[in-house]
VOGU-3710 file (C-alpha; in Angstrom, 3 decimals, decimal comma):
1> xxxxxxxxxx> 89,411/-204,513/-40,844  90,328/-201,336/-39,398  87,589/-198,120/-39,141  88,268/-196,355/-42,025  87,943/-199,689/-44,163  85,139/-199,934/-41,883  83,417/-197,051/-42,699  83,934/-196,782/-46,328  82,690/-200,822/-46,949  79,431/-199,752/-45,020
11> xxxxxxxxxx> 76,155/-199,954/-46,861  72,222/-200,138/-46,304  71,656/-203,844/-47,470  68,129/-205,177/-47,669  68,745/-208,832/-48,969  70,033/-211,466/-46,787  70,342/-214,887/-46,902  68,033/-217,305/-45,531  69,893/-217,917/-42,548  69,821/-217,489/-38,902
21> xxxxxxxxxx> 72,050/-214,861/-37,083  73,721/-216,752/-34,527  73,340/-215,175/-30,742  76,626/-214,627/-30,277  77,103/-212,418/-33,299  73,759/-210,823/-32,305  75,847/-210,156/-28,724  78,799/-208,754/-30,455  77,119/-206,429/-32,173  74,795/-205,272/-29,009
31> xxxxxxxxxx> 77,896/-204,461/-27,720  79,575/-202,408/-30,097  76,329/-200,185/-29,354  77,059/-200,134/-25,867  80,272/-198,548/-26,232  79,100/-196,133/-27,743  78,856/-191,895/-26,268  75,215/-191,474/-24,457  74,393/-187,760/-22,802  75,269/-188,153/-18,880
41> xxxxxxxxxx> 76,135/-192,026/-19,545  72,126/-192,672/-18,888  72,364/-194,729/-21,683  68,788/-195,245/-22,102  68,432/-197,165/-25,110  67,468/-200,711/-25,476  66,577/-203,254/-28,239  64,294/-205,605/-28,783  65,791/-209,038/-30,903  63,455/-210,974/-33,041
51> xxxxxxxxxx> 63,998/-213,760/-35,116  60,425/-215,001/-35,024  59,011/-215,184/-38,332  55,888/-214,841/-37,413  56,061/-211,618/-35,646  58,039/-210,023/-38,089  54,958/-210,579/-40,324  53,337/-209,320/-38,023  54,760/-205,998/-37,746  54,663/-205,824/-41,439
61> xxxxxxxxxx> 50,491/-207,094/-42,039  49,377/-205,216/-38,747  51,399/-202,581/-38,122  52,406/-201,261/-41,636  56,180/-201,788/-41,145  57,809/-201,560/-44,781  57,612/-204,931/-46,534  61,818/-204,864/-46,535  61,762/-206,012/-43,306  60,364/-209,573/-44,573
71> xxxxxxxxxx> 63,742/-210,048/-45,931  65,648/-210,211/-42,811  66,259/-213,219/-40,954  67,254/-210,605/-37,815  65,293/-207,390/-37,008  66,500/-205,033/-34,053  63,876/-202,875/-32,927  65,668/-199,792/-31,215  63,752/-198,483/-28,169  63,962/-195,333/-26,427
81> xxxxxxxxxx> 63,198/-193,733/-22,946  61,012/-190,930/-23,405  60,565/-189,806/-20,078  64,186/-187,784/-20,414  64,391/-187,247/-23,912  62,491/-184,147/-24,212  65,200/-181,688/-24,130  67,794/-182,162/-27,251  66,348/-185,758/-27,940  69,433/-186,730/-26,002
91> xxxxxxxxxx> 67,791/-190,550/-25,977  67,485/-190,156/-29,407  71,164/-188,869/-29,993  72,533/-191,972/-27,850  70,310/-194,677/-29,759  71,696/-192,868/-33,390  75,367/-193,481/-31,997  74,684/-196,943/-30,558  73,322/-198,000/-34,246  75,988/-196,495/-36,359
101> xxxxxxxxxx> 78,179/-198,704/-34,090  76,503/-201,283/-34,193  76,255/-200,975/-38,349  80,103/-201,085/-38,432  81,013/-204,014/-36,081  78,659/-205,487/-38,381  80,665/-204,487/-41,617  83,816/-205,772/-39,619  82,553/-209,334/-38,510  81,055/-209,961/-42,285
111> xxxxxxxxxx> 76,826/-209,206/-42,105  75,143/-206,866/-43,666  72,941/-204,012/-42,104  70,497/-201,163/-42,460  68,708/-198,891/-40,469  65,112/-197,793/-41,302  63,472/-194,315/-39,835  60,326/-195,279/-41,544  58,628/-198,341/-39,144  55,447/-197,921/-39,223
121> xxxxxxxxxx> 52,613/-197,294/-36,748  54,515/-197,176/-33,325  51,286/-197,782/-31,223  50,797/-201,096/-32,994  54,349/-202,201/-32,762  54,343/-201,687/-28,739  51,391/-203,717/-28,954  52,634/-206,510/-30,445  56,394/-206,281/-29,185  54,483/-205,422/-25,343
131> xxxxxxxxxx> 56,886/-202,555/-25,037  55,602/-200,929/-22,000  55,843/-196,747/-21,759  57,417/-194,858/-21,530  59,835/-196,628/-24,035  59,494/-195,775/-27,712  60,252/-197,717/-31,263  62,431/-195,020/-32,993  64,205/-197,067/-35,527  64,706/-200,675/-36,912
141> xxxxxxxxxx> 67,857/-202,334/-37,674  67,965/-205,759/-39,884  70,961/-207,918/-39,951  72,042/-211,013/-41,659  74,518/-212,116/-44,270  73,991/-209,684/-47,388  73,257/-211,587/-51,033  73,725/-208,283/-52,317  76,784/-205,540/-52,811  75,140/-202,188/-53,814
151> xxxxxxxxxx> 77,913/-199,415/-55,392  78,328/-196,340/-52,547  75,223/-193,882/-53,373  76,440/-190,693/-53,735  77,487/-188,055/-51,512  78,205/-184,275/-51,066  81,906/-182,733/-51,357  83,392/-181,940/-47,969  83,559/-178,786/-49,035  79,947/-178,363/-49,738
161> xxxxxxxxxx> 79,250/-179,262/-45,590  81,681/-177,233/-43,704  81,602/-174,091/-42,571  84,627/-172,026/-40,853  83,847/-170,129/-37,636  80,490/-169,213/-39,222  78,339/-170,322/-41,715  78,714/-169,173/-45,214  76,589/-170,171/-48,202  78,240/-172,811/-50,343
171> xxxxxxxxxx> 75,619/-174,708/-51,815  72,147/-175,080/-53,517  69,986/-176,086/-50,208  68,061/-179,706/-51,475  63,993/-178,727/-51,565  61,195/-180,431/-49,888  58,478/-178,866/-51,242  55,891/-181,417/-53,855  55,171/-177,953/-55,842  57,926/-177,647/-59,041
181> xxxxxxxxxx> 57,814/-174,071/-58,599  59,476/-173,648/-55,326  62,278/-175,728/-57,247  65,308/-174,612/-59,254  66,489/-177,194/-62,194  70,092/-177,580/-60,070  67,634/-178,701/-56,875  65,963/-180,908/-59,128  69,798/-182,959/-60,073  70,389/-182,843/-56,647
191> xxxxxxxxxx> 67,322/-184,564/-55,807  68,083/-187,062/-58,634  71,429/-187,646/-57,663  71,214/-187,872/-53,750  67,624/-188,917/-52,611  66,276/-191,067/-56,400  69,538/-192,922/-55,310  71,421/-195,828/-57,275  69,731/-199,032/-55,216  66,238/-197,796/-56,059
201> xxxxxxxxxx> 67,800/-198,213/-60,266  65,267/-201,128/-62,284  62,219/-199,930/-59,548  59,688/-197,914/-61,083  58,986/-195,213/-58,169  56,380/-193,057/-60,278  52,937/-193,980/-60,589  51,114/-194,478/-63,993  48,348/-197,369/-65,159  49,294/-199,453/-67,351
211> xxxxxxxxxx> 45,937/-198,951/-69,076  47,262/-194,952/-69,300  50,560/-196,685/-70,649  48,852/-198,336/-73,855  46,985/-195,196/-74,838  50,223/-193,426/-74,723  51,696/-196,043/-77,127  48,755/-195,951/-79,365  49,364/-192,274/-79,734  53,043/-192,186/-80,074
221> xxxxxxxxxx> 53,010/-195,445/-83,084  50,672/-193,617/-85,003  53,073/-190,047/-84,446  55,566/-192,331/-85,183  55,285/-193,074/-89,345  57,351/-191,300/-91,569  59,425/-190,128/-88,637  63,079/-190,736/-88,344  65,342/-188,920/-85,726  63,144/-188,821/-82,491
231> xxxxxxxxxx> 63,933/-186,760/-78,951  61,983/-187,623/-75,524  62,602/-185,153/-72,789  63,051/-185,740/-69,136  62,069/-189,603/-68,338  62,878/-189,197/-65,213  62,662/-192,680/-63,828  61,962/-194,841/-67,285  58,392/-195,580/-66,306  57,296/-194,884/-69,349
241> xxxxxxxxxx> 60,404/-195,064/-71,332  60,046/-198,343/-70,774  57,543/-199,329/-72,184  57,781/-197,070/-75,587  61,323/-197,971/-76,312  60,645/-201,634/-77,983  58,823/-199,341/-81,210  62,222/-197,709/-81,107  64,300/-200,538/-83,044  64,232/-198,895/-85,765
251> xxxxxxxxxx> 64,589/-195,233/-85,135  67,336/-193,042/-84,348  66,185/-191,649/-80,256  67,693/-189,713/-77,724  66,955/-189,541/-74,568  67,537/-185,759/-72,978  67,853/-185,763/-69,047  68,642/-183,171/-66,213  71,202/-185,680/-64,527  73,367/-188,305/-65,210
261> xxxxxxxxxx> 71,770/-190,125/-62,299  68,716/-190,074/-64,531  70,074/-191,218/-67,485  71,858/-194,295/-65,470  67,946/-195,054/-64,349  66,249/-195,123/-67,848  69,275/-196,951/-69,663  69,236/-199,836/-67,007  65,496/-200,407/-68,432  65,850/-199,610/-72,260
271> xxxxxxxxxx> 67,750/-200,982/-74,904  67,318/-198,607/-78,261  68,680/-195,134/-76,783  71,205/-192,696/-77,249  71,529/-190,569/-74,226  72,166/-186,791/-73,546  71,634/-184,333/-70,574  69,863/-180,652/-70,163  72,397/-177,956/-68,543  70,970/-174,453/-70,044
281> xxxxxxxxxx> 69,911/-176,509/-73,569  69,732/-179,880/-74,971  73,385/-180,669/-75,290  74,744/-181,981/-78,481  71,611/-182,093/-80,562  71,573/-179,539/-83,338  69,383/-176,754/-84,499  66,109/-178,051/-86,856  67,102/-182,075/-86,052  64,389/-184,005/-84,479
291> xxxxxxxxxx> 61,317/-185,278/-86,308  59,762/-186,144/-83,195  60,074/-184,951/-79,770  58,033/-186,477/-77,121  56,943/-185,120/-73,637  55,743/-187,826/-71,425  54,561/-185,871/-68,045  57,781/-184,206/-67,718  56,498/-180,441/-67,769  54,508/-181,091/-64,219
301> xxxxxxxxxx> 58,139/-181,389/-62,792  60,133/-178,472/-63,648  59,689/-174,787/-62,443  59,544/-173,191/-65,947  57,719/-174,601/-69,039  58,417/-172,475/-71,171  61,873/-172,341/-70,951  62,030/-176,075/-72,129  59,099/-175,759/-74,774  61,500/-173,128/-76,176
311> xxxxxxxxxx> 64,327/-176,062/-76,315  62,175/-178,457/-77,821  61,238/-175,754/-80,961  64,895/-175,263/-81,418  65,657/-179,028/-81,945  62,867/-179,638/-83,974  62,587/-179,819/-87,576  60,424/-177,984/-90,446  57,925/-180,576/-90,840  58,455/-182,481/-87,100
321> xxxxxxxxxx> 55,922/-182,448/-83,867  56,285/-182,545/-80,703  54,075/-185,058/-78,334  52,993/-183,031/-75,241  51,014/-185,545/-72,531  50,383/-183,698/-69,116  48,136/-184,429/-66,194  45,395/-181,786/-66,549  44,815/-179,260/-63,598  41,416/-178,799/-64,230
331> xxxxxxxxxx> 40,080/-182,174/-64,061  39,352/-184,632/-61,526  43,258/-185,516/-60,685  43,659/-181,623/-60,012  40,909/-181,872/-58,010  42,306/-184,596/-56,104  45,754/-182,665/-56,012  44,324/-179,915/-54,310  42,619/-181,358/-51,772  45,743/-183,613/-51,061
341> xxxxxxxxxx> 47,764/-180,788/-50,870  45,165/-178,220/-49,377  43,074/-179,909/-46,907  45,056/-182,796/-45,673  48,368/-180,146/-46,003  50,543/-182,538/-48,002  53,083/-179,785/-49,078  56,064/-181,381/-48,572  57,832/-184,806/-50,446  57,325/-187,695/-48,127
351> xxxxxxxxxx> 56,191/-191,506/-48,201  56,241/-192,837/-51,567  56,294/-189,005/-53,010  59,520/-188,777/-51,779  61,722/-190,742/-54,844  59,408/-189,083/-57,786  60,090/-185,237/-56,664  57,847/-182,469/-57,091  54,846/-182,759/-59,371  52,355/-180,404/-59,942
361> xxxxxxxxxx> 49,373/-180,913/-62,481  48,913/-178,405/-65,514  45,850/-175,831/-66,455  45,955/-176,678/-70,171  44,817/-173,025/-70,974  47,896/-171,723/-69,517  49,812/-174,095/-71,287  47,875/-172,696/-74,885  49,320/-169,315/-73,782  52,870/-170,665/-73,315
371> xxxxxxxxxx> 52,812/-172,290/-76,462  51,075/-169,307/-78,561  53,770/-166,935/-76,917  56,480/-169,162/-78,768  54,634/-169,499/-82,217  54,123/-173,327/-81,618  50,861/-174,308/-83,166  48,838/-176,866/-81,736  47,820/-179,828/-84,998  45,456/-181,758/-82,815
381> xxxxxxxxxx> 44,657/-182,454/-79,426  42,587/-184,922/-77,258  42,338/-186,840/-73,279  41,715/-190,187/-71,998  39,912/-190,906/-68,668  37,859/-188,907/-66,077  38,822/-190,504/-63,082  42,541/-190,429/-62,694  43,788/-194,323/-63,396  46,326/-194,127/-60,756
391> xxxxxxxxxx> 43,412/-194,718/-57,859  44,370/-198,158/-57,855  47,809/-197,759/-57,368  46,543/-194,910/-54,221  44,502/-197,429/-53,428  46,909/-200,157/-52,594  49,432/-197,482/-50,807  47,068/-195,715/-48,728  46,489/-198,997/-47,095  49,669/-199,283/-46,397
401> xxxxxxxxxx> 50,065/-195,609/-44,950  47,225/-195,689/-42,573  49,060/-198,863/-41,318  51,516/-197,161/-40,966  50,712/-194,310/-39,056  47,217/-195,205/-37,599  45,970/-193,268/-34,698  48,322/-190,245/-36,271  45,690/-190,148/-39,054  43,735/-186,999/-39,212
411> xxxxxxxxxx> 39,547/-187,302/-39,708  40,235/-186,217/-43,170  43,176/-188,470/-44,237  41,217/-191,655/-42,958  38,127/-189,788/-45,166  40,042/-190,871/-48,182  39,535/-194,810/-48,316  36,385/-193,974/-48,984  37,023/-191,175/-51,243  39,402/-193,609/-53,106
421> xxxxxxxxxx> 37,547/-196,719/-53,182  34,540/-194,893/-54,819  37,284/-192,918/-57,321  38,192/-196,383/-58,708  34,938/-197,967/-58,994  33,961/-194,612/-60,714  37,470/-195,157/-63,093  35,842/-198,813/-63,820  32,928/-197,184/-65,428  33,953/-194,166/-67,234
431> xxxxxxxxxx> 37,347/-195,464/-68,357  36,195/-195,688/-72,150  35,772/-191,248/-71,963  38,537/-189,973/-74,494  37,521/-186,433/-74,808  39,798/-183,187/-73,976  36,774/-181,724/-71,563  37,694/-182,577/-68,445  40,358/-185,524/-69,142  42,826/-186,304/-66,442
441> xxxxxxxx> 45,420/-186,979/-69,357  45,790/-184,459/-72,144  47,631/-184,548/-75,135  49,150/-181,781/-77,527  50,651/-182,495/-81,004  52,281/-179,575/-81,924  54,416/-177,834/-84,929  56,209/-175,199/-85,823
//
């Protein structure tokens, strides 16, 4: 295999078979990162080997390593010296070159590779690895014989990345930020088609109950009778898609998405849709044509609601309604949103965030205004739960975050296990409230 076979057959593979790596392919690939540049040849990068099953548990149960890791029968921990690393991270630069070398010798010799940023709490892992200081766990690297042959994600145009003897402006820069206003609806397709990337396709990465799920359906079958052509806007991910599209046998529906990256994720998990995409309009659905449009907590993502309430009015027909479900700003969840985002200064995607994009929740007297200004009226409306259903799923992930990063934790991120364990016991007891006061989940039906 020569490089450029090399480098094009290279992929991130996180399923191996159950198989030993033998030591002298773990050699050949140790030295493929040898030969690689390091600032003033110091070359101060190491890596610790393990095939013990038992400790790679343990970085995963104890020190909140990502759960992938389990699936490697060979895990490289990459260590750096810190002591002359603080100017340009040169250690840092010289451990990044060792491991893309050592990624493609791999490719060439037949395993399978990938290298993970995210390892989890780095005090623990020099605990149970004994890595004395002043080295430092900055990456992990599994190997092993893949099971699996993922399609290339995609990636940017050359001409989108280089710049001639200065920079110029070429393209939309890719946000960070977890509020949809900071967003454009071209950052949002680039965020679809770059970072909620083609492996992560048949894994729900957004976060709803299932017991949120079957009120949705409840609502949506009884919406439903009499209706014929029906429109749901912006999926996303499927999540709840999903789960609507077996009462869809016998309708004509159309699913509308920003990308095509999206519309590759909900049809891998649905079998009764027709497919279209958002550019400035619903493309190729007509003027006065759907007899139900639903919006399934896709207004909390974009930077202008109005803009696509307008869309949905033009699509609709005479006598049709549109299903609006949003996550209401002024209820408990908003009040958990701010503080997330306020006090413990979560402004920007990251952890399990990262995938779903930015999501803000609505103030549903705002959302009256947007819909008076466009001469929607509003047949009926009502709200299910007090306590946002989703503190289970926080529940379960926040254990794994403080694993993760441990002492790093401020006073008031560690205050939320408390926070969160009382939120669900509080969900237990109040989840029978379905009232519009106050509900985490409201609903609109609306008509023209």
């Amino acid at each position: 295999m020569n490089l450029s076979e090399a480098l094009a057959g290279r992929r991130s593979i996180r399923s191996f078979k159950l198989e030993p790596v033998p030591e002298n392919i773990i050699k050949e690939v140790l030295h493929a990162g040898i030969l690689a540049p390091a600032p003033s040849n110091r070359q101060q990068w190491e890596a610790v080997v393990i095939q013990d099953r038992k400790i790679i548990e343990r970085l995963y149960k104890d020190a909140g390593s990502q759960e992938q890791i389990l699936h490697c029968q060979c895990l490289f921990v990459m260590i750096v010296d810190m002591e002359f690393n603080k100017e340009n991270f040169s250690n840092v630069q010289a451990t990044a070159a060792a491991v893309q070398n050592m990624q493609l010798k791999a490719v060439d010799i037949g395993y399978g590779s990938c290298c993970m940023a995210g390892i989890g709490d780095v005090q623990k892992i020099k605990n149970i690895l004994e890595i004395p200081d002043p080295w430092l766990p900055v990456c992990f690297m599994m190997l092993g014989k893949p099971t699996e042959a993922p399609s290339a994600p995609a990636r940017k145009e050359l001409g989108e990345i280089y710049h001639f003897n200065k920079y110029s402006s070429k393209s939309e820069r890719m946000q960070s930020s977890v509020f949809p206003k900071d967003w454009t609806l071209n950052q949002l397709r680039l965020h679809q088609k770059f970072v909620s990337r083609a492996y992560k396709m048949g894994v729900d990465y957004e976060f709803y109950d299932q017991e949120e799920i079957e009120n949705i359906k409840d609502i949506v079958k009884e919406n439903l009778v009499g209706k014929k052509k029906v429109l749901t806007l912006l999926g996303y991910d499927g999540t709840i898609i999903k789960n609507l599209d077996p009462m869809f046998k016998d309708y004509d529906v159309i699913d509308c998405e920003l990308s095509q990256e999206a519309v590759d994720f909900v049809k891998s998990k649905t079998k009764n849709l027709k497919f279209t995409l958002f550019s400035d309009k619903i493309e190729n659905v007509k003027d006065n044509s759907m007899d139900l449009i639903i919006i399934a907590f896709a207004l909390e993502k974009i930077p202008t609601i109005d803009f696509m309430l307008k869309e949905a009015k033009r699509v609709l027909s005479k006598n049709g309604k549109i299903l609006v479900f949003f996550k209401n700003k002024n209820s408990f969840y908003g009040a958990m949103y701010k503080g997330i985002t306020g006090p413990l200064g979560v402004k920007h995607l990251e952890g399990f965030y990262i995938r779903s994009g930015p999501f803000s929740p609505i103030s549903a007297s705002m959302l009256k205004k947007d819909i008076e200004k466009l001469n929607l009226k509003i047949l009926s409306q009502g709200g299910f739960f007090l306590v946002p259903a989703e503190v289970k799923i926080y529940n379960e992930k926040f254990a794994g975050y403080s694993k993760r990063h441990g002492k790093k934790l401020s006073v008031l991120k560690y205050g939320m296990k408390p926070v969160l364990g009382f939120s669900n016991m509080l969900f237990n007891i109040t989840k029978s409230y379905n009232k519009p006061f106050m509900a985490v989940t409201k609903y609109f039906i609306l008509e023209k």
